[in-house]
C-alpha positions as CSV (number, residue, x, y, z in Angstrom):
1,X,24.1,8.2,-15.3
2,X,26.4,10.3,-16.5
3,X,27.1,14.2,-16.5
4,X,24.9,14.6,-13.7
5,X,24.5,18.6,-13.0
6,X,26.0,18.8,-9.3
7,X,29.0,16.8,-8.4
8,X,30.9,15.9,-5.3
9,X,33.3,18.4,-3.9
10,X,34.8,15.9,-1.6
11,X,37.4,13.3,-1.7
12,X,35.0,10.0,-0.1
13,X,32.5,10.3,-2.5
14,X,31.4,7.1,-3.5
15,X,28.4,5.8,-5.7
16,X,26.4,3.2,-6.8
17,X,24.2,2.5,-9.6
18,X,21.1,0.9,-9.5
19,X,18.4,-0.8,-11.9
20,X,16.1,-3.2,-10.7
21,X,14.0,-3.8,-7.4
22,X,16.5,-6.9,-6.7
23,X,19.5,-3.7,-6.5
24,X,17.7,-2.0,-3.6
25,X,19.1,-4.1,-0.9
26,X,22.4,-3.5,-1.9
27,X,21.9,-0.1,-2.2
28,X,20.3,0.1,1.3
29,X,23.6,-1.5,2.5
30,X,25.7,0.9,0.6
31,X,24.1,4.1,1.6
32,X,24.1,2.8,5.7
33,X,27.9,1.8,5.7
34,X,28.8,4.9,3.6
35,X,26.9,7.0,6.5
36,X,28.2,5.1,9.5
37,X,31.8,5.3,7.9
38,X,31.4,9.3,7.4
39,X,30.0,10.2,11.1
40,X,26.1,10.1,11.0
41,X,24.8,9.2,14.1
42,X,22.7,5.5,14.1
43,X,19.5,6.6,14.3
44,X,20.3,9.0,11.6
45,X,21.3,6.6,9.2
46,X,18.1,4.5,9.3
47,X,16.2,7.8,8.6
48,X,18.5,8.2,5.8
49,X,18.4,4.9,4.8
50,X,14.5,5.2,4.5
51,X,14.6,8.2,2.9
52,X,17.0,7.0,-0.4
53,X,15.1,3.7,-0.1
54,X,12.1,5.7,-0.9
55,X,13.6,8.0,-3.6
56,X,15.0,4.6,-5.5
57,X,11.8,2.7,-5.1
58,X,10.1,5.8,-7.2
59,X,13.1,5.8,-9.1
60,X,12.3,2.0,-10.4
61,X,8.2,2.6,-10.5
62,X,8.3,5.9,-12.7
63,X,11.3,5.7,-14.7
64,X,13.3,3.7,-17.6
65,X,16.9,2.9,-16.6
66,X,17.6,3.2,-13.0
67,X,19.5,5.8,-11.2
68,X,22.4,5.8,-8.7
69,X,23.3,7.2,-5.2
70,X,26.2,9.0,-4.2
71,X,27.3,10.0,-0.9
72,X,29.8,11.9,0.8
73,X,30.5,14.3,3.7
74,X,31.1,18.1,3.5
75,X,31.0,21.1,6.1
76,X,29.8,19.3,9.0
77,X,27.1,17.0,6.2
78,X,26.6,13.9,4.9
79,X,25.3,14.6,1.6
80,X,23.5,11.8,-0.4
81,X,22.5,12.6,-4.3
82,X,20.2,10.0,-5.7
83,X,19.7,10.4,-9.8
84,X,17.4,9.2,-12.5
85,X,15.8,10.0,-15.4
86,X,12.9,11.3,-13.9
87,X,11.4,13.9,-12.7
88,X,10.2,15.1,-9.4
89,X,6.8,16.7,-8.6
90,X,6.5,17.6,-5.0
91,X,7.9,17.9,-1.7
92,X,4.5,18.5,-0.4
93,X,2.4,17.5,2.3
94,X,1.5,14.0,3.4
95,X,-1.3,12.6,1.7
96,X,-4.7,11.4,3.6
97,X,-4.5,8.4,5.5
98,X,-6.4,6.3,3.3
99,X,-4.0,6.9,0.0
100,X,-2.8,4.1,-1.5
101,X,0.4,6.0,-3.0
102,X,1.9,8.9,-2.4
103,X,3.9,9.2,0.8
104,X,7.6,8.8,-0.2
105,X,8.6,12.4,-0.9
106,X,6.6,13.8,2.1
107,X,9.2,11.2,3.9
108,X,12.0,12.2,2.4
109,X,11.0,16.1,3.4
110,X,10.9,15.3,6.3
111,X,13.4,12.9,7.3
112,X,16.4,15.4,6.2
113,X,17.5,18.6,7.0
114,X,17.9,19.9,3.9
115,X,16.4,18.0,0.4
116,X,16.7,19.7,-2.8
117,X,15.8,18.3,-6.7
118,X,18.0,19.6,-9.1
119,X,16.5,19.0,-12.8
120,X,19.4,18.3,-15.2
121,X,18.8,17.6,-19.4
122,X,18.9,13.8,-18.6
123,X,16.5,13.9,-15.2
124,X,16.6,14.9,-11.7
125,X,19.1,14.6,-8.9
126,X,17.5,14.8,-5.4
127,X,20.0,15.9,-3.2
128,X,19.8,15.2,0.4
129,X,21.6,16.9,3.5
130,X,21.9,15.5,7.1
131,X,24.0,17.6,9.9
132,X,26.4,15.2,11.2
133,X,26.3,16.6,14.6
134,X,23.0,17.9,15.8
C-alpha cells in the first residue's frame, strides 16, 4: 500500500505489511512491541492489540491484497493506521448477542479513544488514537 492519504508526522513511525491470516501473528507482535516501546500502558496495548487484530482480520475476509499497520506516537498518542483496499461501513453499535458476525468495528469503537476511517482512491485507512497517559 502505497500513497496512503494521511501519513506519519513523527520520526518512530514504523509499519508493516500484511497479506494472509498466517501474517497476523506477526503483526500482533509488531503492533504490541511498537506500543510498549512508545509509552502505552500494558493493559492498553492488549486493547490495542485487539483492536488492529480485529481491523486486519476484516481486512483479509473482505478485501484483495492485504493491508499494513503503522504506528507511531504524537502529542501525548500512540497512533496506529491500519490500510487496505477496502472499505469501511460502520462504527456502530454492537450487534445482538446471537450474531454470528459483526462485532469487530463496534470493538474497535470502543476500545480507542479516538478511531477515524479515512477513504483514500485505493481504500480506507482506519486510524486509531490511544492517550498515552490517561
Amino acid at each position: 500500500m502505497t500513497d496512503l492519504p494521511i501519513a506519519p508526522t513523527a520520526p518512530d513511525s514504523a509499519a508493516m505489511p500484511y497479506a494472509a491470516a498466517d501474517d497476523l501473528v506477526a503483526v500482533r507482535g509488531f503492533v504490541r512491541s511498537r506500543a510498549l516501546a512508545l509509552g502505552l500502558p500494558a493493559a492498553r496495548v492488549d486493547m490495542l492489540t485487539l483492536a488492529v487484530n480485529e481491523l486486519a482480520t476484516n481486512t483479509l475476509q473482505h478485501t484483495a491484497g492485504g493491508g499494513q499497520v503503522r504506528v507511531w506516537a504524537e502529542a501525548g498518542q500512540l497512533v496506529c493506521d491500519v490500510a487496505d483496499a477496502g472499505t469501511v461501513l460502520s462504527f456502530g453499535a454492537m450487534p445482538p448477542p446471537d450474531s454470528v458476525r459483526g462485532r469487530g468495528l463496534a470493538i474497535v469503537a470502543r476500545v480507542a479513544d479516538e478511531v477515524a476511517a479515512v477513504p483514500f482512491a485505493g481504500g480506507t485507512v482506519v486510524r486509531i488514537r490511544m492517550n498515552l497517559i490517561g
